[in-house]
C-alpha positions in Angstrom: -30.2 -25.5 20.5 -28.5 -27.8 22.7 -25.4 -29.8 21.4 -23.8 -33.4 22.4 -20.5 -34.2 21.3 -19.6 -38.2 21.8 -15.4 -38.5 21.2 -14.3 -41.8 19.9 -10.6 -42.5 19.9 -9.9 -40.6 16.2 -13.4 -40.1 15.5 -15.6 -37.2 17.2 -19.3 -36.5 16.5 -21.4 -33.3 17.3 -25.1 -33.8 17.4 -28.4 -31.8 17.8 -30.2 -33.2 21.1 -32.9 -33.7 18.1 -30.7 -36.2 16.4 -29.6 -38.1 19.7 -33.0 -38.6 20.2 -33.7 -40.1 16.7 -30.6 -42.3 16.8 -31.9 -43.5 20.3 -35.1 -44.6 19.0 -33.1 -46.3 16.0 -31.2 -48.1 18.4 -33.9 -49.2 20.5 -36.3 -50.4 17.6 -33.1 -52.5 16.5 -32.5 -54.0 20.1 -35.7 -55.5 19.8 -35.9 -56.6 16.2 -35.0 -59.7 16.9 -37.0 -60.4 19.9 -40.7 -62.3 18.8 -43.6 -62.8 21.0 -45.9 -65.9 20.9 -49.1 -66.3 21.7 -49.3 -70.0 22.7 -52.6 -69.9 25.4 -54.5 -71.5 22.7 -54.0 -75.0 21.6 -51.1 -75.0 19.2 -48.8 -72.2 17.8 -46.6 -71.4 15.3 -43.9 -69.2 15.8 -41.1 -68.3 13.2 -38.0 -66.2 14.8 -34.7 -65.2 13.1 -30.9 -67.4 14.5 -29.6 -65.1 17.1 -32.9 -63.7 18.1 -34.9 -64.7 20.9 -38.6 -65.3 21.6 -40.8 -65.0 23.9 -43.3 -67.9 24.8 -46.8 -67.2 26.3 -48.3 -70.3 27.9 -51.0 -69.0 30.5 -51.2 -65.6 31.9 -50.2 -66.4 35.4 -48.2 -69.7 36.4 -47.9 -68.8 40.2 -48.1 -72.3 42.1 -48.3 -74.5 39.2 -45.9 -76.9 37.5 -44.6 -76.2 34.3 -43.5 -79.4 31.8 -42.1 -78.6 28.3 -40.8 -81.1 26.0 -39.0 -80.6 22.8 -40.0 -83.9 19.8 -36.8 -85.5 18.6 -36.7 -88.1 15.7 -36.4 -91.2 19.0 -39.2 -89.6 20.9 -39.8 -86.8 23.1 -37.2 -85.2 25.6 -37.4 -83.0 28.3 -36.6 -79.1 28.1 -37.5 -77.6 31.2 -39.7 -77.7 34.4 -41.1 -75.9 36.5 -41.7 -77.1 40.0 -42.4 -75.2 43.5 -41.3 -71.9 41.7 -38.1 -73.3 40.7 -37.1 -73.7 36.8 -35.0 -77.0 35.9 -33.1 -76.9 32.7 -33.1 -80.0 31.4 -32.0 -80.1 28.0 -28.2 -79.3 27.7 -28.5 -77.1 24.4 -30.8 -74.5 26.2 -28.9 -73.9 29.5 -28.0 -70.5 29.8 -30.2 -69.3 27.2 -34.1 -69.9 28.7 -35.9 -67.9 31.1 -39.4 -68.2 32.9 -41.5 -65.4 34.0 -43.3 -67.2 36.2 -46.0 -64.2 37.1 -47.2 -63.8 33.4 -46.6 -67.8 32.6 -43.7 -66.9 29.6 -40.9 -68.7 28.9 -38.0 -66.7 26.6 -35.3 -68.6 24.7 -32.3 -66.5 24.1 -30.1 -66.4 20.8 -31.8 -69.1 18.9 -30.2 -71.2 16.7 -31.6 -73.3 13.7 -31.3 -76.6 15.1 -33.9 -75.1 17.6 -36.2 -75.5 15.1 -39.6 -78.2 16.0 -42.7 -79.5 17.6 -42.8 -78.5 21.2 -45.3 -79.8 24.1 -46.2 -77.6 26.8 -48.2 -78.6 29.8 -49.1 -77.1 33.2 -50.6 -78.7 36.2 -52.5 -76.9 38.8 -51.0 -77.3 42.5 -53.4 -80.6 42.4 -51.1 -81.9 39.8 -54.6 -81.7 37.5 -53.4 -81.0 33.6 -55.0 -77.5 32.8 -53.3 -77.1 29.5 -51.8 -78.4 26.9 -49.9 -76.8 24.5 -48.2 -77.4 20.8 -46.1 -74.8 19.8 -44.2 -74.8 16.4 -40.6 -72.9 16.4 -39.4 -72.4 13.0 -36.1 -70.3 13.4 -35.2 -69.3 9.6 -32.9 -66.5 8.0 -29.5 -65.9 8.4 -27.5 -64.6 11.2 
């Protein structure tokens, strides 16, 4: 039976390949649990995701060549979060730079490291390269738990 040894400045660990393995998987399975996926290619969604986590929105399954509008609902009215225009996202609301992705080949849009204030309605639409409106999404974020 095959050994690993992992040295740690003043601490040093032998393992069973057997028990690397394990703590591998342990360590994977907890690199993802705080990543949620969300179905949103029917009309409205809800999706519930812990602070620090991030989740993964599903709007169409492929959004090659269209535009992409989402808009978050504030108390004054709606603002703008992102678009997506000629293959190009545009960041538009200051509190999700750096933290939102879109996979434009699956139609998916992740938000990284959530934060409660993230929390609310959100309006999703997508326009064919005719600028026709082919859907129209509502998705509900409710980020909860603690940190």
């Amino acid at each position: 039976m095959s050994c690993v040894e992992f040295i740690i400045p003043s601490f040093k660990v032998t393992m069973t390949a057997n028990k690397v393995l394990i703590l591998l998987v342990m360590l994977a399975a907890a690199t993802h649990a705080h990543e949620n996926k969300c179905d949103a290619t029917q009309n409205t969604s809800l999706c519930s995701v812990s602070p620090g986590g991030s989740v993964y929105i599903q709007v169409m399954t492929n959004a090659s060549g269209h535009q992409v509008l989402c808009k978050k609902q504030l108390p004054l009215g709606p603002i703008n979060v992102f678009i997506l225009k000629r293959e190009k996202l545009t960041i538009q609301y200051e509190p999700f730079r750096d933290r939102t992705e879109f996979f434009i080949n699956n139609g998916t849009f992740k938000i990284s490291n959530m934060e409660r204030n993230d929390s609310g309605h959100y309006i999703i639409e997508a326009f064919d390269p005719d600028g026709v409106l082919v859907r129209n999404v509502k998705v509900h974020l409710d980020v909860q738990g603690k940190y």
